[in-house]
C-alpha positions as CSV (number, residue, x, y, z in Angstrom):
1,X,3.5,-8.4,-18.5
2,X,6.0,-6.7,-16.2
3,X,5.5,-6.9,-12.5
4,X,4.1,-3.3,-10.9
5,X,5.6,-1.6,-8.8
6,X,4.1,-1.3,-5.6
7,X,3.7,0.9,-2.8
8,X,2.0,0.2,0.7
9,X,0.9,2.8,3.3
10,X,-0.4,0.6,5.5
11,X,0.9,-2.8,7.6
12,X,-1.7,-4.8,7.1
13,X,-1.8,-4.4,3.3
14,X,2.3,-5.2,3.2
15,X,1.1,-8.1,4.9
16,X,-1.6,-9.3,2.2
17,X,0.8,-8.1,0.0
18,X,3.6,-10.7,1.1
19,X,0.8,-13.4,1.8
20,X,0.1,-13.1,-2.3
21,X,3.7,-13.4,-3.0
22,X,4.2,-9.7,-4.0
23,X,7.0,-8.6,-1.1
24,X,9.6,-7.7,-3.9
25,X,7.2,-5.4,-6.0
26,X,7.1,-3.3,-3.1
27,X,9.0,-0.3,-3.8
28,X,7.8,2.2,-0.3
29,X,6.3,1.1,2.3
30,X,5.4,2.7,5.7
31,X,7.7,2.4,8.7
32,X,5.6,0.6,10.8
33,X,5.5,-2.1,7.7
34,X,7.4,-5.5,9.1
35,X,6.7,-8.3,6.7
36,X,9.7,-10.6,5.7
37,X,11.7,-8.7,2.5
38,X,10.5,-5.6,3.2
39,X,14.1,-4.3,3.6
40,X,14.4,-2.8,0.0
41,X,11.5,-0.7,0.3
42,X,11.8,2.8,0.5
43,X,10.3,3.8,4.3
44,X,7.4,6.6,4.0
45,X,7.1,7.4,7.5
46,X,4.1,6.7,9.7
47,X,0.9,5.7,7.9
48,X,-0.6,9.0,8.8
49,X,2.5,11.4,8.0
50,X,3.0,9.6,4.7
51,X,5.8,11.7,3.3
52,X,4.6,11.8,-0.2
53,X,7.1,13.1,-2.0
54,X,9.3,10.1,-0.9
55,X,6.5,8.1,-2.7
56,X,6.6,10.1,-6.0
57,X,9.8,9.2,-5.5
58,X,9.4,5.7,-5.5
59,X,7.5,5.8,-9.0
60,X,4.8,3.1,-7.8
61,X,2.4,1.5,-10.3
62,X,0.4,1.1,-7.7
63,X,-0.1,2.3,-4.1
64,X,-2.4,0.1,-1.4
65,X,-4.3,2.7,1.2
66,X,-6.7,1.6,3.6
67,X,-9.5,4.3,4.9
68,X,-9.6,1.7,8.2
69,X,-7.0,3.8,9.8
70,X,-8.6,6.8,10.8
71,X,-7.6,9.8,9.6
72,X,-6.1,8.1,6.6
73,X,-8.6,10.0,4.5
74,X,-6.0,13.2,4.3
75,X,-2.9,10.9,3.5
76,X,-5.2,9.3,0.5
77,X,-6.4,13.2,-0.4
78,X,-3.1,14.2,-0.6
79,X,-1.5,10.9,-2.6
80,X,-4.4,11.0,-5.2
81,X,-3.6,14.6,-5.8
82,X,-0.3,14.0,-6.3
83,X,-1.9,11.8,-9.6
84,X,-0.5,8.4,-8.2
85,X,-2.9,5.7,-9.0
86,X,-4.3,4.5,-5.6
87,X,-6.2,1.3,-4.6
88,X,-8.2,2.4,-1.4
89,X,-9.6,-0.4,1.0
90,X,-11.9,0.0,3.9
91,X,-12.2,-3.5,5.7
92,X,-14.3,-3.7,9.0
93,X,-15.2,-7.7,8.8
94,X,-13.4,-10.8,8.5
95,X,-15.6,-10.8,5.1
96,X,-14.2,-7.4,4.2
97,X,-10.5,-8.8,4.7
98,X,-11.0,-11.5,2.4
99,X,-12.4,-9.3,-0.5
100,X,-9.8,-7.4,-0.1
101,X,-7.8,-9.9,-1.0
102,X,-9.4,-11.2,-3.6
103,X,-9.2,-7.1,-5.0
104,X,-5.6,-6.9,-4.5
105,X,-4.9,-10.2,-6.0
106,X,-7.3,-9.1,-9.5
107,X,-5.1,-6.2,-9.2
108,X,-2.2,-7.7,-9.3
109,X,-3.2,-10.0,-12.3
């Protein structure tokens, strides 16, 4: 099975991202995104002036939101109606964090 293509509009999900091994799948990330290997990654812009047609660009598999950003709701509006397929995440807990993880990871394969 090929590895997907991932995109991230959000730090903290480049960071779980990295933490499951996944840094070179990443193929945009936003510009506040610092995880080691990042580099290659296309940069999207601010996670709430995601410049979507950047990510089209990109061609992700996959792209990572997380509604615990507020106002991230219009970025995830506009990248759903763009067709991309989108994994949305909303942690507020410790607990939430760690299913999170455990989604992205199933996700992932």
């Amino acid at each position: 099975m090929p590895s997907l293509r991932l995109a991230s509009l959000t730090c903290s999900n480049t960071d779980i991202l990295h933490a499951l091994g996944a840094t070179r799948q990443l193929v945009a990330v936003d510009s506040h995104s610092d995880a080691p290997g990042v580099d290659h990654a296309a940069r999207l812009g601010p996670d709430l002036n995601i410049d979507v047609d950047a990510l089209i660009a990109a061609r992700p598999d996959l792209v990572l939101a997380s509604l615990s950003v507020p106002g991230m709701e219009r970025v995830v509006e506009a990248v759903q109606a763009a067709g991309l397929p989108t994994l949305i995440l909303d942690p507020v807990s410790v607990p939430d964090v760690l299913r999170d993880i455990r989604v992205i990871g199933t996700a992932l394969g």
